[in-house]
GUNUTOR-390279 format. One record per residue: residue number from 1; residue in three letters; x, y, z of N, C-alpha, C in turn. Coordinates in steps of 0.2 Angstrom, whole numbers, plus 5000, padded with zeros to 4 digits. Layout:
+-----+-----+------+------+------+------+------+------+------+------+------+
:   k :   r :  nxx :  nyy :  nzz : caxx : cayy : cazz :  cxx :  cyy :  czz :
+-----+-----+------+------+------+------+------+------+------+------+------+
: NUM : ALA :    X :    Y :    Z :    X :    Y :    Z :    X :    Y :    Z :
...
+-----+-----+------+------+------+------+------+------+------+------+------+
END
This chain:
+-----+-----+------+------+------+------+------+------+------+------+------+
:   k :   r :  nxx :  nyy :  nzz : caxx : cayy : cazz :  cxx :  cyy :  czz :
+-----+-----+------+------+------+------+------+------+------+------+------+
:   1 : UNK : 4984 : 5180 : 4933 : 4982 : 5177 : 4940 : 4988 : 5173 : 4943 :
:   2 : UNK : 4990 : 5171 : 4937 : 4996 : 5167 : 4942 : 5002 : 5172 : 4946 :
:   3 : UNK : 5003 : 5177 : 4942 : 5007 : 5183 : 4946 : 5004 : 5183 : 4952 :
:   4 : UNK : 4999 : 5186 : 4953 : 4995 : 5186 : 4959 : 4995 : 5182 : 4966 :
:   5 : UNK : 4994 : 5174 : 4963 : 4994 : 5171 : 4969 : 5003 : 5170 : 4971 :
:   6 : UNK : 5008 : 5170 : 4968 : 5014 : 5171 : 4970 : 5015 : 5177 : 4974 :
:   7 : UNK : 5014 : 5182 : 4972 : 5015 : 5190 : 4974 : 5011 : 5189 : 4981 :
:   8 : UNK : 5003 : 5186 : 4981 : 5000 : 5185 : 4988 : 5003 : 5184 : 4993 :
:   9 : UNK : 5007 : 5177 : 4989 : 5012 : 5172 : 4996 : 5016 : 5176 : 4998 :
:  10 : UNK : 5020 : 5179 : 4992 : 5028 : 5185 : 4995 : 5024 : 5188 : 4999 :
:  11 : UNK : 5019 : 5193 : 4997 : 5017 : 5195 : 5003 : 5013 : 5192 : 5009 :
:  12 : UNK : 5010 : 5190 : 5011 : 5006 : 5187 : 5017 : 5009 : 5182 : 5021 :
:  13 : UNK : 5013 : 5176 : 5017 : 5014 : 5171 : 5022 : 5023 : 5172 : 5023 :
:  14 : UNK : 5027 : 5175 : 5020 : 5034 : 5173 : 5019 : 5037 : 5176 : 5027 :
:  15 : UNK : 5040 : 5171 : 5031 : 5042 : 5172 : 5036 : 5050 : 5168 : 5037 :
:  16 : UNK : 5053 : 5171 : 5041 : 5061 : 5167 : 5041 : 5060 : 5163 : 5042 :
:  17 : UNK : 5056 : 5160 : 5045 : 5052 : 5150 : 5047 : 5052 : 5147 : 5043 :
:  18 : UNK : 5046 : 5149 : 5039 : 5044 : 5147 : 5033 : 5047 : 5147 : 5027 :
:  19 : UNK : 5055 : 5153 : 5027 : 5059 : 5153 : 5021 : 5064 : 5146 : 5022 :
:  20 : UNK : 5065 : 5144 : 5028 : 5071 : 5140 : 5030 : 5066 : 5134 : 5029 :
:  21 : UNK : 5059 : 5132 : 5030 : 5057 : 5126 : 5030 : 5054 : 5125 : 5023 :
:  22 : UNK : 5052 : 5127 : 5019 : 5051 : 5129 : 5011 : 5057 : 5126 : 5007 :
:  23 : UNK : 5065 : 5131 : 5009 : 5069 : 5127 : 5008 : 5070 : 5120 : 5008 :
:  24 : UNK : 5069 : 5119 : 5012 : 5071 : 5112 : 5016 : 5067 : 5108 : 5011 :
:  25 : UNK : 5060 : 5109 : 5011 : 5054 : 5105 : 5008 : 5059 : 5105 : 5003 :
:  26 : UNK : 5059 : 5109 : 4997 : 5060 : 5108 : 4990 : 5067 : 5102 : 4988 :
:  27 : UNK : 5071 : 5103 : 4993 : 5078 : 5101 : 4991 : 5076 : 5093 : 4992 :
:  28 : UNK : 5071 : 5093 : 4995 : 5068 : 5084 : 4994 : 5067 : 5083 : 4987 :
:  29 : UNK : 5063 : 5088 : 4986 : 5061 : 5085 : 4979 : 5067 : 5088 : 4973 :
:  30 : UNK : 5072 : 5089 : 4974 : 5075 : 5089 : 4968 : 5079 : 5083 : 4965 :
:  31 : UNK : 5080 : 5082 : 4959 : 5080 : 5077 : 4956 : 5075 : 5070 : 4959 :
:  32 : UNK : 5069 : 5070 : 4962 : 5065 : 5067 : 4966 : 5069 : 5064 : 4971 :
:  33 : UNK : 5074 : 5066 : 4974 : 5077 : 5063 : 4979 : 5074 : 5057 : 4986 :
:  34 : UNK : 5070 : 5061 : 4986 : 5068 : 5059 : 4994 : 5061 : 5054 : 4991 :
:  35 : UNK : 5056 : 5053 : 4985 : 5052 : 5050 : 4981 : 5059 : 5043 : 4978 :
:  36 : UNK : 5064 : 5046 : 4978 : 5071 : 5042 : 4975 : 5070 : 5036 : 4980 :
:  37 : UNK : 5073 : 5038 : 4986 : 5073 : 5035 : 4993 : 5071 : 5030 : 4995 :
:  38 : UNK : 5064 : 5034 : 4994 : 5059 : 5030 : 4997 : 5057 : 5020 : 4993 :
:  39 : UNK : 5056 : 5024 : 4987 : 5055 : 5018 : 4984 : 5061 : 5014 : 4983 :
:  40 : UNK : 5067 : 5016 : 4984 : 5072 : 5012 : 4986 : 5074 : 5007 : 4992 :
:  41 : UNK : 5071 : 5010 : 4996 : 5067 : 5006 : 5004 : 5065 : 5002 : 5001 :
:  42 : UNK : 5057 : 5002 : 4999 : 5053 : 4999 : 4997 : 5055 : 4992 : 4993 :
:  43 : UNK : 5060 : 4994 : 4989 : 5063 : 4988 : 4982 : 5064 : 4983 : 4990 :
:  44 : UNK : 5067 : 4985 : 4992 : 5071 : 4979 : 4998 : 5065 : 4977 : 5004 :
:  45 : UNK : 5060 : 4978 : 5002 : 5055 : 4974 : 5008 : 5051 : 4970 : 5002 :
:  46 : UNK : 5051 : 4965 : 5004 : 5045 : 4960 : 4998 : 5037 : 4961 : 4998 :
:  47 : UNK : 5035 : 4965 : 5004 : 5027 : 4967 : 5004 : 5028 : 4972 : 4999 :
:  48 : UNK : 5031 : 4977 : 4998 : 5030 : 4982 : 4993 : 5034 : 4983 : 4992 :
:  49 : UNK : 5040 : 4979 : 4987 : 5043 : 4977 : 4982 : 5040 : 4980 : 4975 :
:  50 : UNK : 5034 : 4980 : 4973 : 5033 : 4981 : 4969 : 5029 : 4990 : 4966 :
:  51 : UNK : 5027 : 4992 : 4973 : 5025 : 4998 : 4975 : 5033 : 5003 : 4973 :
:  52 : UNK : 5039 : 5000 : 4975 : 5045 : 5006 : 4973 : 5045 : 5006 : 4968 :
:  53 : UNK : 5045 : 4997 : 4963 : 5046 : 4998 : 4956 : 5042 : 5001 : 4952 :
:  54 : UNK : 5034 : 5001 : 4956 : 5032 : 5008 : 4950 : 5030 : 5015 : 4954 :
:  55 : UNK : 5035 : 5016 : 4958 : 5034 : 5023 : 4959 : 5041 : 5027 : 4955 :
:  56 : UNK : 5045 : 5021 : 4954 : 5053 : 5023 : 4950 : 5050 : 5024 : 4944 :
:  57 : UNK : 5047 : 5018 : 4941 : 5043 : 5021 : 4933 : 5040 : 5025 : 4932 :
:  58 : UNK : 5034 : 5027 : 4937 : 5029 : 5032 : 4937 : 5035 : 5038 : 4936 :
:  59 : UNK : 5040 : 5038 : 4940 : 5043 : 5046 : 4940 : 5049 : 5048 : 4934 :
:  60 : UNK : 5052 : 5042 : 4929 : 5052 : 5039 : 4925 : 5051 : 5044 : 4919 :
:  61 : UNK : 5044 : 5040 : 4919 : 5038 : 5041 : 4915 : 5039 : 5049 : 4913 :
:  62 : UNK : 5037 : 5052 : 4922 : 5035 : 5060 : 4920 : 5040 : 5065 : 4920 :
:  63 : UNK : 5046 : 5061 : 4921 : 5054 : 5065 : 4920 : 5053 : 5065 : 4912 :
:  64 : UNK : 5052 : 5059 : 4907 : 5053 : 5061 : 4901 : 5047 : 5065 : 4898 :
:  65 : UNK : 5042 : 5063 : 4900 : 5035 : 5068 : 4897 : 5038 : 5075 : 4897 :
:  66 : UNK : 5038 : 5075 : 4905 : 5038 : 5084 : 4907 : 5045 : 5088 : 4906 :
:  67 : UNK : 5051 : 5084 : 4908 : 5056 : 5086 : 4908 : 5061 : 5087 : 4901 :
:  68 : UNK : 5060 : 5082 : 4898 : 5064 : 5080 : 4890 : 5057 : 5082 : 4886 :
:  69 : UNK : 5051 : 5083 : 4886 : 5048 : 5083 : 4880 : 5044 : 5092 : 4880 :
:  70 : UNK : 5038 : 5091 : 4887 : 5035 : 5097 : 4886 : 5039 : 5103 : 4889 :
:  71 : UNK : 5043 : 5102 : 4892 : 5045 : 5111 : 4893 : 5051 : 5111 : 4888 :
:  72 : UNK : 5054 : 5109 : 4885 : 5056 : 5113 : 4880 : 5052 : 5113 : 4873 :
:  73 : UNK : 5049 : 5110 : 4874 : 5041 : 5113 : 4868 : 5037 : 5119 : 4871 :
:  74 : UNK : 5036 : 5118 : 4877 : 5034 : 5125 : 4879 : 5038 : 5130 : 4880 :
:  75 : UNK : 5042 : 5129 : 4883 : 5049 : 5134 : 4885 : 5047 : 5143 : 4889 :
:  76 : UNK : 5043 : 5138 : 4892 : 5040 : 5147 : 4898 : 5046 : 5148 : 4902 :
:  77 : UNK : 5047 : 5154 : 4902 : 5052 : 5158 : 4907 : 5049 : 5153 : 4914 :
:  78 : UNK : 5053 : 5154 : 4917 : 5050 : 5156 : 4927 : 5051 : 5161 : 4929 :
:  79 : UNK : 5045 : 5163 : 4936 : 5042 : 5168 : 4937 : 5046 : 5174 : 4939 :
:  80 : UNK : 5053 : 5170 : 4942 : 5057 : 5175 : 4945 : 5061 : 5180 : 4940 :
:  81 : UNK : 5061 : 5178 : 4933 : 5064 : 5181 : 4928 : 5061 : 5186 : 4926 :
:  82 : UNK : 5054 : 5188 : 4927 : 5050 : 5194 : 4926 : 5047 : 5198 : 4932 :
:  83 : UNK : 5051 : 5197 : 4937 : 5052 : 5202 : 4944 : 5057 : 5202 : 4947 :
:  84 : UNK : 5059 : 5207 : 4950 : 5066 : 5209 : 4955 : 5063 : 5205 : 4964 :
:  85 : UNK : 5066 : 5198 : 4961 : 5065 : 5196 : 4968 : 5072 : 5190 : 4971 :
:  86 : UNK : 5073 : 5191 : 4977 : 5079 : 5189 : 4980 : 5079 : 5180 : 4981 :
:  87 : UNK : 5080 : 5177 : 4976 : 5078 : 5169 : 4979 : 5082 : 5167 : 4983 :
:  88 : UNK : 5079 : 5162 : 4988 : 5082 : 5159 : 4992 : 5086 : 5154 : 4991 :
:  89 : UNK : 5084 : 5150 : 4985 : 5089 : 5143 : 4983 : 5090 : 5148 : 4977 :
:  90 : UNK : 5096 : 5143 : 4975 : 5100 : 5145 : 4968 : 5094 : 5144 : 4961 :
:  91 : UNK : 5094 : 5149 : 4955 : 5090 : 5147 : 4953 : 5089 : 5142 : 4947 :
:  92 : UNK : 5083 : 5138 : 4947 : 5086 : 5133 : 4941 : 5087 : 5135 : 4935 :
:  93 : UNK : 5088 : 5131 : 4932 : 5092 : 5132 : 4925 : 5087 : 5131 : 4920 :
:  94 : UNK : 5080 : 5123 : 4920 : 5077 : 5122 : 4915 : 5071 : 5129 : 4914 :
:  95 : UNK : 5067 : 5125 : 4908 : 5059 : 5130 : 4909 : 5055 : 5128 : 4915 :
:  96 : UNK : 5051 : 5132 : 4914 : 5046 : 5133 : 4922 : 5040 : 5128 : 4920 :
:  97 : UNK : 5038 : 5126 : 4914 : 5030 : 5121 : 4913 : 5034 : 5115 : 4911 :
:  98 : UNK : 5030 : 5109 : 4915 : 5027 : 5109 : 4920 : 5033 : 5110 : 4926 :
:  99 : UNK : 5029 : 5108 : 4932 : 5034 : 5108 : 4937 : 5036 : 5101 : 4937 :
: 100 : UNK : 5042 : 5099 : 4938 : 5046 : 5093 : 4939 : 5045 : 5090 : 4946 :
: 101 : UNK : 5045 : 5095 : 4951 : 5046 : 5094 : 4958 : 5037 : 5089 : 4959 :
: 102 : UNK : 5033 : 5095 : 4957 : 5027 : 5092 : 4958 : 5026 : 5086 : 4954 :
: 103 : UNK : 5028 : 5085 : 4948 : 5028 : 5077 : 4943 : 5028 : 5071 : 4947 :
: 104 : UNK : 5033 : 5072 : 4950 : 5039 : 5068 : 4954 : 5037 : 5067 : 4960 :
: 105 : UNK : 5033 : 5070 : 4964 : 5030 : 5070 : 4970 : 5023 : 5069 : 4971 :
: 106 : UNK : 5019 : 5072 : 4966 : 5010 : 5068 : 4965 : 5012 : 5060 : 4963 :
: 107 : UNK : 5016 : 5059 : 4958 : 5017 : 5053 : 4953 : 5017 : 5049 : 4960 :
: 108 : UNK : 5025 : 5050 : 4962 : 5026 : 5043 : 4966 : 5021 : 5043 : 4973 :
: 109 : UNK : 5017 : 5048 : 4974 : 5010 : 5050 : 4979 : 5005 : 5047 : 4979 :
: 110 : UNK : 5002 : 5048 : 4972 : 4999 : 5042 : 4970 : 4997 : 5036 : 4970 :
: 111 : UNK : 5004 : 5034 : 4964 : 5004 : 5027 : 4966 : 5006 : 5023 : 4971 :
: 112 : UNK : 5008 : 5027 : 4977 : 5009 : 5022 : 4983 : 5001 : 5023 : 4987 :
: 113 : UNK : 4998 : 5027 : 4985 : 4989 : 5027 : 4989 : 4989 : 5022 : 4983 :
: 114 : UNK : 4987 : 5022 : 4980 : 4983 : 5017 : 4975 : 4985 : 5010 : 4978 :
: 115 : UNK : 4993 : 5008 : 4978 : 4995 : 5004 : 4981 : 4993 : 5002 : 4987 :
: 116 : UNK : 4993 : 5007 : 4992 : 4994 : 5005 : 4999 : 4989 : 5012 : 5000 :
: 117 : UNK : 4984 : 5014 : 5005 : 4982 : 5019 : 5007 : 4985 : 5022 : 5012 :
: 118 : UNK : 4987 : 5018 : 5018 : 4989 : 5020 : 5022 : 4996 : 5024 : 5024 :
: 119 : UNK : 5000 : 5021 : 5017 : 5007 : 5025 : 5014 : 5006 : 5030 : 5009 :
: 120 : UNK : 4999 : 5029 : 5007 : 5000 : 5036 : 5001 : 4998 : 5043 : 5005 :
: 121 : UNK : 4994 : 5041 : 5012 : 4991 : 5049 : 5015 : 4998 : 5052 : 5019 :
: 122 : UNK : 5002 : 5050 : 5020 : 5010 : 5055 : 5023 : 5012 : 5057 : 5015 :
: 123 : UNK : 5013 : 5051 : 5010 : 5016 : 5054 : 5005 : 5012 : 5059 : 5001 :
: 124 : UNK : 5005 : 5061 : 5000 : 5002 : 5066 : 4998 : 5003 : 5072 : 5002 :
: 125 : UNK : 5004 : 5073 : 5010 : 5005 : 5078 : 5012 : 5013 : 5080 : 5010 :
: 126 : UNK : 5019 : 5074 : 5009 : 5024 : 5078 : 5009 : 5022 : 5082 : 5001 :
: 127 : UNK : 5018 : 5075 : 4996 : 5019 : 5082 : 4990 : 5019 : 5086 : 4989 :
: 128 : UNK : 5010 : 5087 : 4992 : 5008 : 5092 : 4992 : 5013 : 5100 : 4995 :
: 129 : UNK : 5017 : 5097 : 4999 : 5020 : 5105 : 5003 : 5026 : 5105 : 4999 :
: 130 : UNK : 5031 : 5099 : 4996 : 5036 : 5101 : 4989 : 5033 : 5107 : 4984 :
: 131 : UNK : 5026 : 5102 : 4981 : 5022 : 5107 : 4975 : 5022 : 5115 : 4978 :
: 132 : UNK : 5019 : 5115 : 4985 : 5019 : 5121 : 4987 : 5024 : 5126 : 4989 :
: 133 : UNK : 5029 : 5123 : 4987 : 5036 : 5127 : 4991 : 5040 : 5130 : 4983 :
: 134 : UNK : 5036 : 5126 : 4976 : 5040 : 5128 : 4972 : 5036 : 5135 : 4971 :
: 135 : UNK : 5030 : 5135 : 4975 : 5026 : 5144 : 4973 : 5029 : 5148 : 4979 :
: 136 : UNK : 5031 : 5146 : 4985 : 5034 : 5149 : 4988 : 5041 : 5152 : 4987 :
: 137 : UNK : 5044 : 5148 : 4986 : 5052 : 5151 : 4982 : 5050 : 5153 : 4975 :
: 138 : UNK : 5044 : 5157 : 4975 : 5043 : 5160 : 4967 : 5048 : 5156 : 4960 :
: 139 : UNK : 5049 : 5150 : 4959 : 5052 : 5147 : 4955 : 5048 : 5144 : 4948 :
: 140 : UNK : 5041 : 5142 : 4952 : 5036 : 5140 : 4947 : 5029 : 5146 : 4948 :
: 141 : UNK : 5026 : 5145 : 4943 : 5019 : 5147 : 4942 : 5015 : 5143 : 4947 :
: 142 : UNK : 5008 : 5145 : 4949 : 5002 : 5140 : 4952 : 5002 : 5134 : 4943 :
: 143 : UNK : 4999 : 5139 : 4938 : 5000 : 5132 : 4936 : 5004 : 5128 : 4931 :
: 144 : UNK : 5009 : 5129 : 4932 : 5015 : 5124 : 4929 : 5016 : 5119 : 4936 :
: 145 : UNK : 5012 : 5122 : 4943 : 5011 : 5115 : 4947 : 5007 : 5112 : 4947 :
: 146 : UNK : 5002 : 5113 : 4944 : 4996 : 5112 : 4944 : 4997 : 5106 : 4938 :
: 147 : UNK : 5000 : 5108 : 4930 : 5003 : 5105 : 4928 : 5005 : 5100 : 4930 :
: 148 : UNK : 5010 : 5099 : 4933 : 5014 : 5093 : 4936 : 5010 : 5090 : 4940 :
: 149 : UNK : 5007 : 5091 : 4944 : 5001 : 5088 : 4949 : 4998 : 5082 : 4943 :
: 150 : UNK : 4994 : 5087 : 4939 : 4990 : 5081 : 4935 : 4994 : 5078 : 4929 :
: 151 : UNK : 5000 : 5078 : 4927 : 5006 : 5073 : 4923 : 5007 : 5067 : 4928 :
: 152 : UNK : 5010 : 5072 : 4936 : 5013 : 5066 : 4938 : 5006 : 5061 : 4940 :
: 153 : UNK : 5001 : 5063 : 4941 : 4993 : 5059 : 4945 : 4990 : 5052 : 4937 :
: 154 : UNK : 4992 : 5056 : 4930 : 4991 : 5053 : 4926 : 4995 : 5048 : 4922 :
: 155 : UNK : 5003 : 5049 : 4926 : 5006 : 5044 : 4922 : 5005 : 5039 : 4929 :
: 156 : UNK : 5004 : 5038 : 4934 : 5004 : 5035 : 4941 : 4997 : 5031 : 4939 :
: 157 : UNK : 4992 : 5033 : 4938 : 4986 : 5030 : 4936 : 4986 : 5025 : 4930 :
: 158 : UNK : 4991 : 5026 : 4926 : 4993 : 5022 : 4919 : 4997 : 5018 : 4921 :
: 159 : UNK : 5001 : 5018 : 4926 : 5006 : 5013 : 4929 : 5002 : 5009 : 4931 :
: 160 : UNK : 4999 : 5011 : 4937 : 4995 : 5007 : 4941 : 4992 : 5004 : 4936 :
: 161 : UNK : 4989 : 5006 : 4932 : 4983 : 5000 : 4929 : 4988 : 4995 : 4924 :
: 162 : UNK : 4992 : 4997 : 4923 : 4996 : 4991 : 4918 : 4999 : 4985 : 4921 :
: 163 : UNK : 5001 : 4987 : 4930 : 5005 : 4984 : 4934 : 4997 : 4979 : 4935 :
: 164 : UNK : 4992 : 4982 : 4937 : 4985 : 4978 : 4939 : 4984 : 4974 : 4934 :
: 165 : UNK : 4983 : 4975 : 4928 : 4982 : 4973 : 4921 : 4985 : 4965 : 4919 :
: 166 : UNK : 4992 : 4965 : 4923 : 4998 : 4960 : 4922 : 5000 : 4958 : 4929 :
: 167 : UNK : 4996 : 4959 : 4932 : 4994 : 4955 : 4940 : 4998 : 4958 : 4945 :
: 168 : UNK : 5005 : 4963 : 4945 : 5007 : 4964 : 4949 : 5003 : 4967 : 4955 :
: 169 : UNK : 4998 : 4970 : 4956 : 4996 : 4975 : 4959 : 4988 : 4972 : 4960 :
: 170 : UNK : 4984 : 4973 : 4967 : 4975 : 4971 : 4969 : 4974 : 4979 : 4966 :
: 171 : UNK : 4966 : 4979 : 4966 : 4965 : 4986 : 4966 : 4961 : 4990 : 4961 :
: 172 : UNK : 4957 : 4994 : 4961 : 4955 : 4996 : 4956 : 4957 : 5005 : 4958 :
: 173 : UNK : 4957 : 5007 : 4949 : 4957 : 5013 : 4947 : 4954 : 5013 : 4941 :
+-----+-----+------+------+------+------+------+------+------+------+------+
END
């Protein structure tokens, strides 16, 4: 199935548009760059000072989960290794489970809606179109993003509650 829904997208949606802006999305999220950014803004404003500092740890958290623990315990090839297809970014180096890009982007997505509602609805649109750009650039599976969605959503909800727990943060989850 998961072949499928990648094979769907090359076929149906892939447009010179959408190959140039795809690109663009993804290269936000690599090493969480633009999730990096943000919470850096953040650190330096006192109202959500403490919204960067767990959106840092949330992603933290699911860089060593996802990135140092479970893909080399799983060590799944990526998709591009198992078809004659032409990528348009260079291709990465690690395993394909989970997705990093999506870890990185639900996580700090999350915890800034839990935080603040009003900032986590732009930040779940931009994740969700990173998450999706890593099916478009055939790089990941639907579910090694699918994956990363719920590491990065579960370690975000464990921040949040520990930060609430120890007063940093109003709020329930």
């Amino acid at each position: 199935m998961d072949f499928q829904i990648l094979d769907f997208i090359q076929m149906h949606l892939r447009t010179p548009f959408l190959d140039s802006f795809f690109t663009r999305i993804t290269h936000l999220g690599d090493a969480g760059a633009v999730w990096i950014l943000i919470a850096v803004i953040l650190l330096f404003t006192k109202k959500y000072r403490k919204a960067g500092l767990g959106m840092l740890l949330v992603m933290l958290t699911a860089n060593i989960i996802g990135d140092q623990i479970i893909k080399p315990l799983v060590g799944r090839a990526r998709p591009f290794t198992h078809r004659d297809i032409e990528l348009l970014i260079p291709p990465p180096g690690r395993f394909s489970f989970p997705s990093g890009h999506s870890a990185s982007s639900f996580g700090a997505a999350v915890f800034l809606y839990l935080y603040n509602k009003k900032l986590g609805i732009p930040a779940f649109v931009l994740a969700a179109l990173i998450a999706f750009s890593r099916l478009y650039l055939y790089v990941h599976y639907p579910t090694d993003v699918l994956g990363g969605i719920l590491l990065g959503t579960v370690c975000a909800v464990l921040i949040f509650r520990i930060f609430r727990r120890n007063g940093y943060v109003n709020g329930t989850v």
